[in-house]
Structures are given as C-alpha cells and as structure tokens.
Steps between C-alpha positions, in 0.01 A plus 500: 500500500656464855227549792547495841508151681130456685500410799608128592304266719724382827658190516380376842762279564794719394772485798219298708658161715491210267524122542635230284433182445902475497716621703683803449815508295762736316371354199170705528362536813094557519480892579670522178164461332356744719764805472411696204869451337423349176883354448412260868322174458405244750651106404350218683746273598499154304434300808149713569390390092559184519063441605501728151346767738622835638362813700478849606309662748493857672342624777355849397459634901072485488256410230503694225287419172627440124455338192821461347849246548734591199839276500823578316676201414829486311344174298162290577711223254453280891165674610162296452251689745501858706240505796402784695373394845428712815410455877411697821734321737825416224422140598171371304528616142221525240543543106368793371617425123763331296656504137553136371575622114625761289753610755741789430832607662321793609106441606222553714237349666191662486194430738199652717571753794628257769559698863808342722824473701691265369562389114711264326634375161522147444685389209439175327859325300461330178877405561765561787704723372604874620220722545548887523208715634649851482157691583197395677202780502175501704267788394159624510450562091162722339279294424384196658582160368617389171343416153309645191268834604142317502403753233752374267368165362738259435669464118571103484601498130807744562800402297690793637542783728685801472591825610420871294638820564332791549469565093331158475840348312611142690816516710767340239632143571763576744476830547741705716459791717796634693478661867739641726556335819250711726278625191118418469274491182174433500397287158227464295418142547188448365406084460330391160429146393510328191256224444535183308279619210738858460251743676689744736336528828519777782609314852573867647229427793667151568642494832875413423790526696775615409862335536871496423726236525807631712565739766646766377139670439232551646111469307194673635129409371484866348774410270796727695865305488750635711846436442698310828802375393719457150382212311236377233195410581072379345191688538184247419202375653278159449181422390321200566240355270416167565619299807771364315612781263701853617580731279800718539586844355808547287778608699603886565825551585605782757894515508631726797816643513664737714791746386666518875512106530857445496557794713450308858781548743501122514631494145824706531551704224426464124818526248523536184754405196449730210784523154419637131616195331402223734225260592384552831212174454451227679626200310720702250867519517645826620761562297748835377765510254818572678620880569132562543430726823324270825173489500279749745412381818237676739355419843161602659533485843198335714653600816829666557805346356822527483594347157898361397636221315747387226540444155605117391661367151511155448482445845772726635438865656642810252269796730370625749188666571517744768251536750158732458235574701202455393151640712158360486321545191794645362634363086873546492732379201833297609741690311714251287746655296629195300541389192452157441835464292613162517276188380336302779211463763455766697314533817388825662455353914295745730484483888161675679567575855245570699569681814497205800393189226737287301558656159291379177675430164454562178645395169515583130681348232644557161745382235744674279571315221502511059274262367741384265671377794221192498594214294333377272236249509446614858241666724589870579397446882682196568808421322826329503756754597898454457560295794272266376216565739083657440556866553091622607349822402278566762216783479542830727333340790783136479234326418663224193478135389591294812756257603320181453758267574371403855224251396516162521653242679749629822437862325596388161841393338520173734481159408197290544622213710493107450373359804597150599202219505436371820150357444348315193107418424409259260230544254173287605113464445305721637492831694887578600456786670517351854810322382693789339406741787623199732848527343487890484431512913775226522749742334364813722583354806846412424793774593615747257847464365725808482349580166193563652325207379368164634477308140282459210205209473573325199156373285593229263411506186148432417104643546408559892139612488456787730136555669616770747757751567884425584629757761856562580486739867905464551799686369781292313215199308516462167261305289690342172369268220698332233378724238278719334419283165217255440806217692561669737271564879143582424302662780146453377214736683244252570175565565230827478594700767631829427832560695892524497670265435831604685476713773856664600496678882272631671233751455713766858734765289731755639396605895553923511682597789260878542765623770793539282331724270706799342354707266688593161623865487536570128265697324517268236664158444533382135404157331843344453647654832660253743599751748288752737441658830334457786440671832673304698655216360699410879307177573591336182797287355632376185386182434157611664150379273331786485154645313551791306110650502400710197152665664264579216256753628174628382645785313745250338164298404370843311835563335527158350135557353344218701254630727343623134434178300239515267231225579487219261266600231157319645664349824674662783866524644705548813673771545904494692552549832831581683768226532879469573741272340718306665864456401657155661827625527872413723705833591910474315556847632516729783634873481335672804123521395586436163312107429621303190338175427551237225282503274367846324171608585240510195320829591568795608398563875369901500417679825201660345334194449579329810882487498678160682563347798766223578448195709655187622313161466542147570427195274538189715237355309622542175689154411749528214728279327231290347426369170294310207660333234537288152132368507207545288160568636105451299176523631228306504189714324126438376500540086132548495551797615502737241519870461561793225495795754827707427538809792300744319423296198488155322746262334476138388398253787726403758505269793351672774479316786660625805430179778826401491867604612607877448803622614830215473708668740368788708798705714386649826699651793810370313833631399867344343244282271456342194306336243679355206485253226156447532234424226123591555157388302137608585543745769244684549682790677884519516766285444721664804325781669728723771304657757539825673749386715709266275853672439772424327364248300635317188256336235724381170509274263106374522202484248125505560291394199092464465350652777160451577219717651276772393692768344441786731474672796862350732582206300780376285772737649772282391800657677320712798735724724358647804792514715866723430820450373425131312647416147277294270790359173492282217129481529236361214112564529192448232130504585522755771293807561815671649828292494728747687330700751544688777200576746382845694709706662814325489853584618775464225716389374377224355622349166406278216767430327500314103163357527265449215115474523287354226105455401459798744144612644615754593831695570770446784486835703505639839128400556381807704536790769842633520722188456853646488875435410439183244726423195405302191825408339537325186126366542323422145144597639221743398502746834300771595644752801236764517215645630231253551214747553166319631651146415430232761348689829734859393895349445561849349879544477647109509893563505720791598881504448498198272761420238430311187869424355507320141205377508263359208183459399163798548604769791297732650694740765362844655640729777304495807505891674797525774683174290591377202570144342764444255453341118884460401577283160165371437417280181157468409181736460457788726110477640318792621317488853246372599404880567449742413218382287323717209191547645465458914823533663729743310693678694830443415809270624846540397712222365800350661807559457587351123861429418646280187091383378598254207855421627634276751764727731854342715525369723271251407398436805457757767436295806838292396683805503389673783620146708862495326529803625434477800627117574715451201503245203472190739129610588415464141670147493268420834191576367546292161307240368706133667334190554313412843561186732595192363808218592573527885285756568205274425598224691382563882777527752377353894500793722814460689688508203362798342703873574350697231726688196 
C-alpha cells in the first residue's frame, strides 16, 4: 500500500561550512558530502591518505543536540573505522562513538543525546585507495541510543533472522519490490529469529535499525522507503548475538525506476528505428532483403530541434533528408520514402540542431542483402565479399565485430626487430642480479641509434641464479639469451621472496591534459566505430595521442544489472559503482569536428549513460622499444608444501608454495614491447603479465609449464592482459587457473591469437567487471565469457564485445545488456552460465551471438585478416614465426661502432 512519507528528521549539517582534512579539489570537494545531491561525493586526495586517515567536519552555527552520523560511501572495500567526535570551540575534539566492524556503504552511528557546535567524521583507511563519501548526515533520531529494548532479553542461540510480512509468510530470498522515483510505501517488516534448535522466535520488540545499501532510497525505522533516484537497492537490518557473531536479514530488493528518465533536456532527444521484418536488438544484425521499404525512424524531441540529415550506401550519399522542426516534447517521424533496392550497408545519418549549440548526431544502420549471397562455410556477419575483403553486418545501432588488427607490436603487422649485442654477461656462482642489472644500466646510458634502440645485453648460455628483480627504466634495451631449451640461458629465481622477476618501466602512465577536453556530440557511438564528433575538435591535430573517455554512469551501472547482484549464498558481495574506460588512442583524421582515430573503440559510448569526452595526454614516461628474449626462466620453490584446495573445490595435491618468484616478466608504463621465445617453470603468477598501461605489446612464441601456488584466488594467470591493444601468438600453457586472461575493465582490442592451454583449473576468460573488445582466435582452451554473478567480491558481467573465432575446447558465451560478444566457428561443447542457476538466481540471460557451433568458418583466422587488409600480405609475413638473434647479432659491437638497423 503506498502511505504518505512521515516526516524526516533534519540533516544538521546539510549546506553547513565544512572542512577537510584535504584540500579542496574538482575531484570531490568536501561540501559535496554536505549538499543533499546524492549523484556528488567528496574524494580525499591521495596525498591526505597516505597516514591511512581522513576527515570531515562542519560547523552547525550553535550547539544543537543529536544522536545520529549516517555516511554514504560508494565502497568501505578501504574503510577500517568511522568516528564521530564533537567540540565547543572546533579545535579540541572528543569521540562520542565509532564503528570498527560490520561497516556498510550506507550506515549510521548511533549514540546518546550529545548537545554541540561543531561535529566531525573521521575516517579510518584499511588501504590508500579512492574514497567517495557522497552523503554525510547529522540528526537527532527517536529514541535515544542504540541496542536491544531492555525488555527484550537477548536470544544467543539464533541461527537466523528474518523478516515476515504482514500475513506472517517470510519475505522470499531476494525479493523485489518496485517504486517509482518519488513514491513511498510503508512495509511490513516485522523481524523473527530462527534459533539453532528450529524454534521460531518473535524479535518484533528488538530495537533494529533499519538500512539499505545505496542511495537511491531512503529507510525510515517505521519501515517507509521512499524512492530517490533510478536504481536497485537492499532493505535489512542486523542483529547481534554474541560479541563476535551478527546476524543479517536476507536481502529485499527495492528497484526504482522512473518513466520520464530519459526525458532531461540534457539528453537531446530520444529516436527510434522501427521495420516489420527487422531486428532492432542490440547485438543482432539489422538486416532487409533488398526492394524492402527503409525502415521507420522517429525522434522525441527533449528540447526544440531542428532535425536533417542524409541517407548513405556503402559509404556514398543516395538522399537527402530535408529539414523538420521538431518542438519540445514533441515525437515526429522523418519521412523516408525509400526503398532499399540495391544490396549493401545502408546508413540512415541524423543531425539535431539545437538553437545556439553545436548540433548532436545520430546514426542507424542496416544492410540489404540475400542470404544466399554468404558463402559458404562463413559467418553471416562477417564475411569475405568479392573484392576479397570481411564485409560486417553491424546491428541497427553500428555496433559489429571490431577491427582488431591494431594490437601488438608498432600497432600490429610490423616486424619484431633484431637488436644488435652490445653487452655480454657470463654465467657465474652466485646471485647475478647485480651483474646483469650492471650490464642492463650500461646499455641504458648509451645513445639510441636511429632505430630507436641502444642494443641488447647478451646472457651467455648457462644458469644465473636470480635473488632479486632485474629492471630495465630506458627505452631501446633489450635483454637476449641464447635460447629457450634446457642449453640454452637459464635465469633461475633464487631464493623465498615473493617478487618479479623482470620489471619493464615504470609504475607513471599516461599524464591527462584536463584543459583540452571536448565532449563527444553523438547520441550514440557504436563498438567498432573509429570515427566521431566532438564539440570542438579546433585544438587538436592528426598525429595527436589522445583519450577517448567512455563515462559509465550510475544509470549505466543499473542497466547492465550490476548495482543488483545477488549476495553469495552465505557470504556477501560488492556491488558496481560508476567508471569510465579509457581508450589510448592517436587521431588519423580530421574533418571539422569530425575525430577519427586508429584503432576501433570496443564499446559503444551512449549519452544517456554518461556519453564521451576527448582529451590529449602525454606519456614521457612510457619507454618503448624494449624487449626479453630466447631464455628460459624456473623458480626456486619449497615441495613440502602441499595443497589440494581447487577455487571452489578439491583436486589431487599440488605444490603449493607461493615464497618464491611470480611473475617472469611484468610490463608497466611500457609500449613498442615484447616478450618472445621465452620458456617458464614454477611461476606462481604469470609468465608475462601487461599492466594497465602496457600497449602495443607482442608476447609469441613462449611456453609456461608447472606452475606453482595455491590454486585460487589471483594466481596462475598465465598470459594476464591489463593494458590495450597487445597481441599474445603462438602461445602454450598447462597447470594454470586461467592461461589467457584479460583483467577488469579493460580497453580492447586485445588478442590471443593460436594459443592452446592444457591441465586447466580453470578457464581463460575476461576475469571480471566489464573487460571489453578481446578476441580469442584459434585458441584450444575451455572459456567462459559470461555473467559471473557473486563470484570473487561481485565480477558480474566479465567481457563485453568479445569475439571467440575458431576456437576449441568447452565455451561458455552470454550477452551482457547494452553489448554483445561474438561465438563465430566454435568446436567443442557449448556450456551454460554460470547463471542463471535452478534454484537462487534465475532470472534469465540471453546467449551470445552463435554462428557455425560444430564448424570451423574462413578466414581461419580473423585477426590475420583484418591486418591484410588493412596493411597487406607483408604484415602477415612480419608477424611469422623466424628465428631470434644469433651470428653477428650476438657478438657485442664497442659503442662507437654501433648505428643501429
């Protein structure tokens, strides 16, 4: 039933002047947490947590008495402690009360009626890393302190607590109610307990609190929600019945939407694409027979438009559309009489002017073609036309399988280099590592040739025991061996200290230049595009390195399903917050505010959940040109130590120990890099691992055998891609828990490219949160793309916009909502998803997009393809297996002789 709201105790320090223990920034200055707007946080800088200690404080303009701090955090993942304190003067503070366990996103600190001026929050870090404190409350509360009601005694056998409605039935698991943003319902939420010996018992008189988890609601003690903003959100309370044991009640889920939500000026207008006989889905090619009429398109105006544009086929113009008005709130149809009678891709281009703003643009797409025009033995979205080229079928919004031709090495198609010797180390007793890094400083400090590189440190062949980490800080070093085989250079990690055992740049990526940001002005941009507009796009050049930002706002977060994870069954989970992704890319074209860049983006950037912005950056302290080579690497490990732990499960015991080297080669702020020819035993991590802000990296031709470590939880992540646009080829892995995998929130393309994986733990995947744009081609390799629910901390949806082309082995592959990801010529058993499940989480997700299950498809491979195309057959030669080093190149040339290739 819906009741009126009752009356709300005032915030005392809503809009009141605030201090921080950090100074104020654009980030998320301090009255941010004191200005009612929900969507505004306050970010202490990273300088002010580095004493793992941050505060608030407001002064409220005289004493005034309360009970009650609440705090709205986006995550307490890096909160330990909250403190209230207060004082007469805003100079000596006392502590009033604090919450040291049990902490929620969205919580309160209860205490007695405490009378004064000035009040603070003082946070206590469990790790520096960004905290967000959108809301910070002050209020005077019924009631008087915290706890059980004296009357109640306390129950300290309870196994469980729960909530009943008003006909006495329990709130199902997971139970949804739906509100409309401004709507308020009281609800029956009465509290019963369920002890350890089955009897139900009545808590009704315990003094709970009630709480939610996000701030898109609001929860009063008499049960009332209201409704604030679109989004999903968790009723519950605790109970605690023993010092060390809370209790909390099974979630209830209050999902808010709002019917006029896309209706904001802000927004623009809303069009539609609407035909009989075609697909208007996300992720589903749009496609007509030819001589069928053009689709339908309408536009809902936002604010007053006037609306034109033109009708493309295969990239050249055959109409017009003539300009119409269109008012506020007004839903006019663009009046294309066409048919679309010849075969091709046709786009439908649509120009919003605003009246004193740059226009907005818009986009559909569709193809005309017979589908016995696809050969055979081919995918019906990407095929090889008559000219020899893919011809992409993209859905109605453009969105298709992307150009993935870009990663690797100099953007892909170029030839990994032979760098001459100019230093050589002998194998020796004992530690080397002061003797190899000697020689790999020696190199760094001489000048570059006109290649770009200084040389290559030549280790002999033979064991060099390795008790540290080697570091190369300087652009143009190479590190070579004299081969990957049991004769050839052994580095051997020494020792039980965990660590790298290569460490390539430094730890500084890409430096944003905020003043040259434009903001994108299509409505929507679609995975695959190259090409978009911006404002203003008059400060920038070709040539230019630019970030193209993909904002992910909250509403995106609800679309996507993740601000509604189910808890794991028994445990807990964290739900998504915002983020962007960032798309390292270098502008090829300039057509007034039209941006094209060289590499395709691998999402679509939509202004409804946050639309883009363009930016110029710097990367000074990126090196490049640098390399690892034809060497083998082992590790030193304990054999005692012994485990059978599996993830979730058990399997036969395995070494376990995990004091000893993990990564071989770990990529920083690197690009222009490589790793090849390389041979790895008992890692306990990753044979080469690119970080975030490693591009255009090459890893070929390299094995990784017998890893050891616990199987869970981080570890044995053979080939690990963080960063964008790298190539992993010719690859081998066994004992891993994930030998090709790509980490959260990750900005494609990225490819792995005829791999194989065996004695798996687990499957090669995008691991978690929104990784996009990857491509598993011709990998033999159970992998799962889906929906990862509860798994880990909440990874929900992994991958979006990922291809899996010929692959073989077990596949799992779902559609996230607003993407889709690609299962094209697939050999091997088709695996269901993780969810939904039969009996917790069931609501349903939809599979990918399925082509040619049981049958390989041509090309063979995609990713080779794509690069012929676009560099010709001489790309493919550069990026096939050869040999590495040897004769001259191995035999160091003084410095004054040496001027590079």
């Amino acid at each position: 039933m819906k009741t009126k709201a009752a009356e709300q105790p005032v915030n005392l320090v809503r809009n009141k002047p605030v201090q921080t223990s950090s100074q104020a920034s654009s980030t998320g200055p301090g009255t941010a947490a004191v200005d009612g707007d929900a969507s505004t946080f306050w970010q202490p800088l990273a300088k002010d947590r580095e004493d793992m200690n941050v505060w608030i404080s407001a002064d409220l303009g005289k004493a005034e008495t309360f009970n009650t701090f609440t705090v709205s955090f986006r995550s307490v993942d890096m909160v330990s402690a909250v403190s209230a304190l207060v004082s007469s003067d805003g100079t000596t503070w006392q502590e009033v009360a604090s919450k040291k366990s049990d902490l929620t996103a969205q919580d309160k600190i209860r205490f007695k009626d405490t009378s004064a001026r000035y009040v603070k929050l003082d946070i206590t870090l469990s790790k520096n890393s960004n905290v967000n404190l959108f809301e910070w409350g002050v209020y005077r509360e019924s009631g008087d302190g915290p706890g059980p009601n004296p009357e109640e005694p306390a129950v300290p056998d309870l196994a469980s607590v729960y909530f009943v409605k008003e006909n006495g039935k329990p709130y199902a698991v997971n139970e949804a109610i739906e509100l409309k943003k401004g709507e308020s319902r009281k609800l029956s939420l009465n509290l019963k307990g369920k002890r350890k010996n089955g009897e139900i018992v009545d808590l009704s008189k315990y003094n709970k609190t009630l709480k939610t988890n996000t701030k898109f609601i609001t929860v009063e003690q008499n049960g009332t929600v209201t409704a604030l903003q679109v989004g999903a959100s968790t009723v519950y309370t605790e109970v605690k019945v023993t010092k060390d044991l809370t209790l909390t009640t099974p979630d209830i889920w209050i999902l808010v939407n709002d019917p006029n939500e896309f209706l904001a000026e802000a927004l623009i207008a809303n069009t539609s694409l609407t035909h009989p006989r075609m697909k208007t889905e996300i992720g589903q090619p749009a496609v007509l027979q030819p001589g069928d009429d053009f689709p339908a398109v309408s536009v809902q105006a936002n604010v007053k438009l006037d609306v034109s544009g033109s009708v493309i086929r295969n990239g050249q113009p055959v109409a017009v559309i003539p300009k119409v008005a269109v008012n506020k709130s007004q839903t006019k149809n663009v009046k294309l009489p066409l048919k679309a009678d010849q075969p091709g891709s046709y786009e439908i281009r649509l120009t919003l002017q605003r009246e004193g703003l740059p226009p907005a643009y818009d986009v559909f797409y569709f193809t005309a073609m017979d589908s016995a025009a696809i050969p055979s033995g081919q995918s019906s979205i990407a095929y090889m036309g008559p000219d020899g080229k893919l011809v992409y079928v993209p859905d109605y919004k453009g969105n298709r399988v992307i150009d993935f031709s870009n990663a690797g090495y100099m953007g892909g198609g170029v030839q990994l280099p032979d760098v001459q010797a100019r230093v050589a180390v002998e194998p020796g007793e004992g530690d080397a590592t002061a003797r190899i890094q000697q020689a790999i400083d020696q190199v760094s400090q001489m000048p570059a040739g006109p290649d770009g590189f200084r040389g290559a440190v030549l280790l002999k062949k033979g064991r060099y025991e390795i008790e540290g980490t080697l570091y190369v800080r300087t652009s143009g070093v190479v590190l070579r061996g004299e081969g990957q085989d049991e004769g050839g250079t052994l580095l051997f990690g020494a020792g039980n200290k965990p660590r790298n055992l290569i460490e390539i740049g430094s730890s500084k990526g890409p430096a944003i230049d905020s003043t040259s940001m434009t903001d994108v002005t299509d409505l929507y941009v679609p995975s695959g595009a190259k090409t978009f507009h911006v404002k203003d796009a008059s400060a920038y050049k070709v040539g230019d390195k630019v970030i193209v930002r993909r904002i992910g706002n909250a509403r995106f977060i609800t679309e996507i399903g993740m601000d509604y994870i189910y808890k794991r069954p028994g445990g807990t989970v964290s739900q998504w917050g915002p983020f962007n992704l960032d798309f390292d890319r270098v502008i090829t074209g300039i057509n007034g505010n039209e941006i094209t860049v060289d590499a395709a983006l691998a999402n679509s950037i939509e202004l409804r959940w946050g639309g883009g912005q363009l930016y110029k950056y710097s990367d000074d302290e990126r090196i490049e040109k640098v390399g690892v080579e034809k060497m083998r690497v082992d590790s030193a490990f304990d054999p005692s130590v012994i485990d059978t732990t599996m993830d979730n499960g058990k399997t036969d015991p395995y070494y376990a120990d995990e004091k000893h080297t993990e990564r071989f080669v770990m990529m920083n702020s690197v690009k222009n890099a490589w790793v090849r020819n390389v041979t790895g035993y008992h890692l306990a991590y990753a044979l080469v691992q690119m970080g975030r802000n490693a591009k255009w990296v090459t890893v070929q031709d390299s094995k990784v055998f017998d890893m050891v470590s616990i199987i869970t939880g981080g570890r044995r992540y053979a080939y690990y891609i963080q960063g964008q646009q790298n190539l992993v080829q010719r690859t081998y892995a066994e004992t891993a828990r994930h030998g090709y995998v790509v980490d959260s929130r990750v900005q494609g393309p990225n490819v792995f490219l005829e791999g194989e994986s065996r004695i798996d733990y687990n499957t090669s995947e995008p691991h978690h949160r929104w990784s996009v744009g990857g491509l598993f081609d011709n990998i033999k390799s159970p992998i799962m793309i889906r929906d990862r629910g509860w798994l880990g901390s909440g990874h929900g949806w992994a991958g979006a916009n990922y291809v899996t082309w010929n692959t073989e082995g077990k596949l799992t592959s779902q559609q996230p909502p607003t993407a889709q990801n690609y299962a094209i010529g697939h050999v091997g058993e088709k695996v269901p998803g993780f969810l939904p499940d039969t009996d917790y989480d069931t609501r349903p997700r939809k599979d990918a997009y399925w082509e040619s299950h049981g049958q390989h498809v041509t090309p063979v491979s995609l990713y080779k393809q794509q690069l012929k195309e676009r560099l010709g057959e001489q790309a493919l030669q550069h990026i096939a297996y050869r040999s590495v080093g040897g004769g001259s190149l191995d035999t160091p040339i003084p410095q004054q002789s040496y001027q590079g290739n």
